[in-house]
Rosetta silent file (secondary structure, phi, psi, omega in degrees, C-alpha in Angstrom):
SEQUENCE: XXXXXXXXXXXXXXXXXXXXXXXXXXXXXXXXXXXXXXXXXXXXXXXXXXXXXXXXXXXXXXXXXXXXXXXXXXXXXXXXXXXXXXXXXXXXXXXXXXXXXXXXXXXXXXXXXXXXXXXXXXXXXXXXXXXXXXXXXXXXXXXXXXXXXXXXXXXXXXXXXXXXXXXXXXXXXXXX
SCORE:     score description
SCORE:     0.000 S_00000001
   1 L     0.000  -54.496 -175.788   66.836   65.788   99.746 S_00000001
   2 L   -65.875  -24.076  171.517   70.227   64.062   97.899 S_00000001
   3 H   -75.465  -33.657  174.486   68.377   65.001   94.583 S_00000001
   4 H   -97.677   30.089  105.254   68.151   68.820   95.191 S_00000001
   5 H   -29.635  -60.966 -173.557   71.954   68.241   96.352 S_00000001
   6 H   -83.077  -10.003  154.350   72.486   67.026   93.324 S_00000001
   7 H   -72.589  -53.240 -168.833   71.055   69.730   91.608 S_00000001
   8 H   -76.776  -81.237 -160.026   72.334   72.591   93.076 S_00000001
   9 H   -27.383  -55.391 -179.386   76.182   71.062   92.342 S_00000001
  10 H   -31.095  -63.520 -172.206   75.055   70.619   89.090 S_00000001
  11 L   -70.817  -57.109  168.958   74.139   74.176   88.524 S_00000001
  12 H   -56.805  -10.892  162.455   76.974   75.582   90.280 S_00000001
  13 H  -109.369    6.152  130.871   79.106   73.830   87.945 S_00000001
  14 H   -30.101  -62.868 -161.094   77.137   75.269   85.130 S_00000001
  15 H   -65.476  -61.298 -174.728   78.226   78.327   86.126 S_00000001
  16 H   -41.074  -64.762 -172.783   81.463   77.623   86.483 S_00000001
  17 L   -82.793   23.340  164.416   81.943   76.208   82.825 S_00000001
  18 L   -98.245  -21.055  148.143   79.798   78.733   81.367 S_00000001
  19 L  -131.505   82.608 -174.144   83.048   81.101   81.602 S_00000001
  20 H   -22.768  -62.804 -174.586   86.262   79.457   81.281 S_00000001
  21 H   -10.206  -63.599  178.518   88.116   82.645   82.300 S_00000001
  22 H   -87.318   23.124  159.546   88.534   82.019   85.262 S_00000001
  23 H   -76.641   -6.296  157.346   90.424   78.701   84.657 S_00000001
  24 L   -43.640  -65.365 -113.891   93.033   81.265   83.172 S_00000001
  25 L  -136.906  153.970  176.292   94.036   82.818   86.269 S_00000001
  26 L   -90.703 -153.110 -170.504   94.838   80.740   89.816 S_00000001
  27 H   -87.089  -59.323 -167.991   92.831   81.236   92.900 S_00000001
  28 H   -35.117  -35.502 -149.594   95.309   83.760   94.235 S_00000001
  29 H  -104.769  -37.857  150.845   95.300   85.946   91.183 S_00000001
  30 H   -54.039  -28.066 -172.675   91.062   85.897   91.092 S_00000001
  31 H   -88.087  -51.894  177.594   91.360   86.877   94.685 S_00000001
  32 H   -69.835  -21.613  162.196   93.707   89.830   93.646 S_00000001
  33 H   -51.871  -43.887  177.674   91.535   90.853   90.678 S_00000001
  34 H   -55.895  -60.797 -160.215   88.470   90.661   93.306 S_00000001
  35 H   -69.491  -47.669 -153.490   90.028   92.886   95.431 S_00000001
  36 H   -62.144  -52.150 -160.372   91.574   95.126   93.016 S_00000001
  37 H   -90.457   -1.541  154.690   87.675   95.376   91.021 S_00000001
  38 H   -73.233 -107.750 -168.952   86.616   96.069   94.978 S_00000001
  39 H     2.525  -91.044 -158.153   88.588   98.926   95.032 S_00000001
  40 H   -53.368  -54.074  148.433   87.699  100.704   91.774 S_00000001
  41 L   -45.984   56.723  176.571   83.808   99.858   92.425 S_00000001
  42 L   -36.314  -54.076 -170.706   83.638  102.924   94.442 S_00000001
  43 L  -100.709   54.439 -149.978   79.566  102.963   94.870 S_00000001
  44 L   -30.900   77.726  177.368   79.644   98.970   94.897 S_00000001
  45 L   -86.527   -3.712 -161.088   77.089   98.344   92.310 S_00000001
  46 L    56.038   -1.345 -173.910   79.330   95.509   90.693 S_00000001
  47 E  -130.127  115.108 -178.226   79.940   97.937   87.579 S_00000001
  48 L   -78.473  103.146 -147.309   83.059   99.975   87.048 S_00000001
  49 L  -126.952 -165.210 -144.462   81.588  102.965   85.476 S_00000001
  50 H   -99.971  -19.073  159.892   83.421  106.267   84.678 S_00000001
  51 H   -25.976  -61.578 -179.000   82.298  107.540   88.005 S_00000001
  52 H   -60.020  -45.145  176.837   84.048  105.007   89.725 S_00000001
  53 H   -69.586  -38.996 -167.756   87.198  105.251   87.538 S_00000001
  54 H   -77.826  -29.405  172.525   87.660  109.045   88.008 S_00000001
  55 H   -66.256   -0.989 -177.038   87.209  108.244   91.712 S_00000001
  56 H  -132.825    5.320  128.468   89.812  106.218   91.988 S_00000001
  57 H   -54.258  -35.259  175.633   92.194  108.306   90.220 S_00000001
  58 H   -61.269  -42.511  173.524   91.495  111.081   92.514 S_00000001
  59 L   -44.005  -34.054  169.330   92.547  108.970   95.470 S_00000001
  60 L  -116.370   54.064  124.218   95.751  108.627   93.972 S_00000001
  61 L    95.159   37.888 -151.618   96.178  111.484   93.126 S_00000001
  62 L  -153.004  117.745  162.683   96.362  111.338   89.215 S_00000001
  63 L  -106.753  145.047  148.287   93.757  113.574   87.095 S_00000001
  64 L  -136.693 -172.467 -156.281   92.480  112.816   84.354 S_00000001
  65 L   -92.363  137.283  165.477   90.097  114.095   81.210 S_00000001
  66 H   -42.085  -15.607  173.201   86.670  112.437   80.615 S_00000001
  67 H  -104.347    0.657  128.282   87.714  111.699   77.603 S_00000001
  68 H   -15.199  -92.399 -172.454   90.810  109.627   78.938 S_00000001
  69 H   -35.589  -22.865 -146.755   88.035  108.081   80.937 S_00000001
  70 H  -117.845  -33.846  165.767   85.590  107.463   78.347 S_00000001
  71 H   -60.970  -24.561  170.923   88.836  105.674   75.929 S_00000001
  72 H   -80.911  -26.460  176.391   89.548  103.030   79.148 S_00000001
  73 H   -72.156  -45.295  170.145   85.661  102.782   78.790 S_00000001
  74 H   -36.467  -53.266 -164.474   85.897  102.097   75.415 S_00000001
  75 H   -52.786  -46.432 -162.523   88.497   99.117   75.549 S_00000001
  76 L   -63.399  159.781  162.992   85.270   97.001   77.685 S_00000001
  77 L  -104.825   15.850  179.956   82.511   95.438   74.897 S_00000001
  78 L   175.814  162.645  152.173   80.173   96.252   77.315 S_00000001
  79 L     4.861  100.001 -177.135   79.443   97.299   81.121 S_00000001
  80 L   -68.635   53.220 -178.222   82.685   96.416   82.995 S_00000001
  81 E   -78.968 -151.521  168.167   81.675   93.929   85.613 S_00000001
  82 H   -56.180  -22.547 -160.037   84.112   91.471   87.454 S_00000001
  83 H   -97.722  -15.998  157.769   83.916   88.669   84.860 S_00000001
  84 H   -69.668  -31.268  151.805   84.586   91.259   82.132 S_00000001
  85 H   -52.571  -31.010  172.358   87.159   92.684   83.900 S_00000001
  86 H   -78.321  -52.084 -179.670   89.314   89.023   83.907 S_00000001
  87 H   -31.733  -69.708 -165.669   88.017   88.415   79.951 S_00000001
  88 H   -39.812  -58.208  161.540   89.936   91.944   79.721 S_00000001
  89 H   -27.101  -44.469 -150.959   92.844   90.872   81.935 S_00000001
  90 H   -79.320  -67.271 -150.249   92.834   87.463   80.143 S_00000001
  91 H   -68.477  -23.559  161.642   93.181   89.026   76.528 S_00000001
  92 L  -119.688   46.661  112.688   95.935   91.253   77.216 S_00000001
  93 L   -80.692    8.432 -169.944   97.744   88.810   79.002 S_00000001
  94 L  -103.427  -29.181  177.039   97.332   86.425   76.030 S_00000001
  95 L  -109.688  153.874  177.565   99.485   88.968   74.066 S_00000001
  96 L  -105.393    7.553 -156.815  103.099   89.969   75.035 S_00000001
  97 L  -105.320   19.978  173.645  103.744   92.053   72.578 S_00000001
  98 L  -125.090   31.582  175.782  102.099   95.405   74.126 S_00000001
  99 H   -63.031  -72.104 -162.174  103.610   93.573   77.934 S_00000001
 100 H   -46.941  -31.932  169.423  106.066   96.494   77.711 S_00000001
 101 H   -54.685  -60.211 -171.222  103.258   99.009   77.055 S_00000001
 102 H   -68.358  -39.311  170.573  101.017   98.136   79.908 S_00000001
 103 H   -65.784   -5.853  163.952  103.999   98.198   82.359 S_00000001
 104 H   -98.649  -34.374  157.548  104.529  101.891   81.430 S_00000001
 105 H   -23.348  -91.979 -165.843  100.592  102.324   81.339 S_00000001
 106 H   -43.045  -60.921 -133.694  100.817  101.071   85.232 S_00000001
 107 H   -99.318  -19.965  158.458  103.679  102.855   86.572 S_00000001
 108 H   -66.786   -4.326 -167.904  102.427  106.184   84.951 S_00000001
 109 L   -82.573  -30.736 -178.610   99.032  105.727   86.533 S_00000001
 110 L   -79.903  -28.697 -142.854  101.371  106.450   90.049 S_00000001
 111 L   -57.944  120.135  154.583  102.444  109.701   88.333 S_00000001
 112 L   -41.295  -64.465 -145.589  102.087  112.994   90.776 S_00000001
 113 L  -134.559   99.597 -172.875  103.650  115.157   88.442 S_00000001
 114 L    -8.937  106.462  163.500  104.145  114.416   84.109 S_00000001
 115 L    72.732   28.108 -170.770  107.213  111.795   84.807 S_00000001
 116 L  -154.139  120.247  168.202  107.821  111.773   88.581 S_00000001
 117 E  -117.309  152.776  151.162  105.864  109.362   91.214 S_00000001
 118 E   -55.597  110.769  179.887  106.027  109.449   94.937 S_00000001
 119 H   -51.649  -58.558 -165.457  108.255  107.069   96.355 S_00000001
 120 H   -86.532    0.128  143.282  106.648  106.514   99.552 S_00000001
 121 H   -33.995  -65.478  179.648  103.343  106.702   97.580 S_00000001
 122 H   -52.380  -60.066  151.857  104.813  103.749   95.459 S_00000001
 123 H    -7.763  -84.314  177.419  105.718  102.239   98.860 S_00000001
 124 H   -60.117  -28.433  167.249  102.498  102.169  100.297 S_00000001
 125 H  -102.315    9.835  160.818  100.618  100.564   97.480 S_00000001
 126 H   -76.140  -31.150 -156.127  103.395   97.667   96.931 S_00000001
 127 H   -86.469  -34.975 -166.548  102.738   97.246  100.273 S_00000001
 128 H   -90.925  -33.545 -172.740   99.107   97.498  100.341 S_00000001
 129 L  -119.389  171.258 -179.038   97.270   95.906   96.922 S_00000001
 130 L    50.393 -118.193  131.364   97.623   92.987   94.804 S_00000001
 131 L   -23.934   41.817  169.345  100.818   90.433   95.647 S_00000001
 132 L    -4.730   91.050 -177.462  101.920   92.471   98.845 S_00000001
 133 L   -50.798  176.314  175.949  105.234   93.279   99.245 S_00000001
 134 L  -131.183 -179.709 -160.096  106.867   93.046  102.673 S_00000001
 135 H   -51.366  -43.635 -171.036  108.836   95.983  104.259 S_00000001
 136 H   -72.625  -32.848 -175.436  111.919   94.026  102.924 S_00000001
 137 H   -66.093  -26.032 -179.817  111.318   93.657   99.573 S_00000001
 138 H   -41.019  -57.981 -171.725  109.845   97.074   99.462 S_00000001
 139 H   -56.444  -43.374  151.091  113.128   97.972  100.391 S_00000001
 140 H   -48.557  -19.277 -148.977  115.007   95.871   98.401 S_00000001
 141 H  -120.728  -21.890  174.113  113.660   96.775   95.312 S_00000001
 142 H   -67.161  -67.600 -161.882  114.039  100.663   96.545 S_00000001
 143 L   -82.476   28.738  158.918  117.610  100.035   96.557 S_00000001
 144 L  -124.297  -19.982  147.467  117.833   99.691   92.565 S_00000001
 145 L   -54.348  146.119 -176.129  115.903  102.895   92.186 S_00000001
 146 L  -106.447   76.956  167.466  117.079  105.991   91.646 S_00000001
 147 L  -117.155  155.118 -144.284  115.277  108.492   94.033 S_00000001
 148 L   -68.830  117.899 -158.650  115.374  111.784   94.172 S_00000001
 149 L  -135.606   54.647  145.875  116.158  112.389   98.070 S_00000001
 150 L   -77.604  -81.486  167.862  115.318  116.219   97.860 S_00000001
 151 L   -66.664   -8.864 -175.595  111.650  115.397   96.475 S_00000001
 152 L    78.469  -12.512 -170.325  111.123  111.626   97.463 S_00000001
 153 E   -78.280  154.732  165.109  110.354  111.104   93.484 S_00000001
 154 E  -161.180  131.570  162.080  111.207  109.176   91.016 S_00000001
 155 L     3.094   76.799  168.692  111.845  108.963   87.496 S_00000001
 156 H   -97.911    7.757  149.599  109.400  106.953   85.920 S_00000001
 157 H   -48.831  -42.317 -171.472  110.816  106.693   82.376 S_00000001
 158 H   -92.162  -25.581  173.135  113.918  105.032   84.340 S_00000001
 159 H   -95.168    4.754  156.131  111.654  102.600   86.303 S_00000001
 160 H   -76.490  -29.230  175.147  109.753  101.682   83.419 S_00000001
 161 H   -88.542  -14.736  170.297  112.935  100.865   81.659 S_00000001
 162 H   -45.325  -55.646 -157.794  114.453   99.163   84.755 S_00000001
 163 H   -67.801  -33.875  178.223  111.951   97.393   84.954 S_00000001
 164 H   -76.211  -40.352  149.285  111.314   96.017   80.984 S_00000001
 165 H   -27.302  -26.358  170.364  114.920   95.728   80.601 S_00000001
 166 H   -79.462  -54.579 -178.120  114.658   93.048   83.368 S_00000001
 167 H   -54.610  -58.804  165.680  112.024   91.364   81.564 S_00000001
 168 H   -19.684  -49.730 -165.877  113.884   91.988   78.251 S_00000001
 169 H   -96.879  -25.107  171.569  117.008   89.961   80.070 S_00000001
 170 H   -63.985  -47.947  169.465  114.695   87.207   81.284 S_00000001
 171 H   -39.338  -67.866  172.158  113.612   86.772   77.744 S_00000001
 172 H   -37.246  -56.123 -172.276  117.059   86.488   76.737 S_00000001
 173 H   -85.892   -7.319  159.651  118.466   84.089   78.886 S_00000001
 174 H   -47.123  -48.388  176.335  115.723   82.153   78.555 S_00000001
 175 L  -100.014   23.739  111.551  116.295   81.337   74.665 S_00000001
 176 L   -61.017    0.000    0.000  119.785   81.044   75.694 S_00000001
């Protein structure tokens, strides 16, 4: 018995060091990837396929064109399972210099309407996926937005620059 113990650890630490990735990323941030690549695997098959992607644009409410879909397909080298999804993660988190891009990327992905998301839209998924917000910080973070509070909307050309403009000043005082 302690030799096929000693086996199976063995192998499971194969595995492990057969893809470094996730020695990138902490446990927390694997667990929100996990859940995140739950989500998007709509028919849970383990492969995020264009099906899956347009389905989980419809939920929020954001169309797009197959060939939109089939250029996000593109970016993968291959079948988009979980461990390809962190390689993906990993590599454009290794460069900053498109950081500002992908934070306009994300916050147009909330868009309702070309350049306007739903606030309590916005709300509900700070609240709901990745790092969870709590009510107060929702709220806090609400009260440096500017929303519109006819339509409930907001700008997102002005939260994308709120927000890189923060980073932008982080930068800064940083090399100060």
């Amino acid at each position: 018995m302690p030799a096929a113990k000693g086996s199976r650890s063995s192998s499971k630490k194969a595995k492990k060091t057969g893809s470094n990735v996730f020695d990138m990323f902490t446990q927390k941030q694997v667990a929100e990837f996990k859940e995140g690549f739950q989500i998007m695997d709509r028919d849970r098959d383990g492969v995020i396929d264009k099906a899956d992607l347009r389905g989980t644009f419809d939920e929020i409410g954001r169309m797009v064109s197959d060939s939109d879909l089939d250029a996000m397909l593109a970016d993968a080298p291959g079948p988009i399972n979980f461990t390809t999804l962190l390689h993906m993660f990993a590599s454009r988190s290794s460069g900053e210099a498109d950081d500002d891009d992908v934070v306009a990327a994300a916050i147009r992905a909330f868009e309702k309407k070309p350049g306007q998301i739903d606030s309590e839209q916005l709300r509900l998924m700070l609240m709901a996926f990745g790092e969870k917000f709590s009510s107060q910080e929702v709220d806090d973070a609400f009260g440096q937005m500017d929303v519109d509070e006819d339509t409930g909307m907001i700008e997102s050309d002005l939260l994308v620059a709120m927000l890189c403009a923060g980073s932008a000043k982080e930068g800064e005082e940083a090399t100060a």
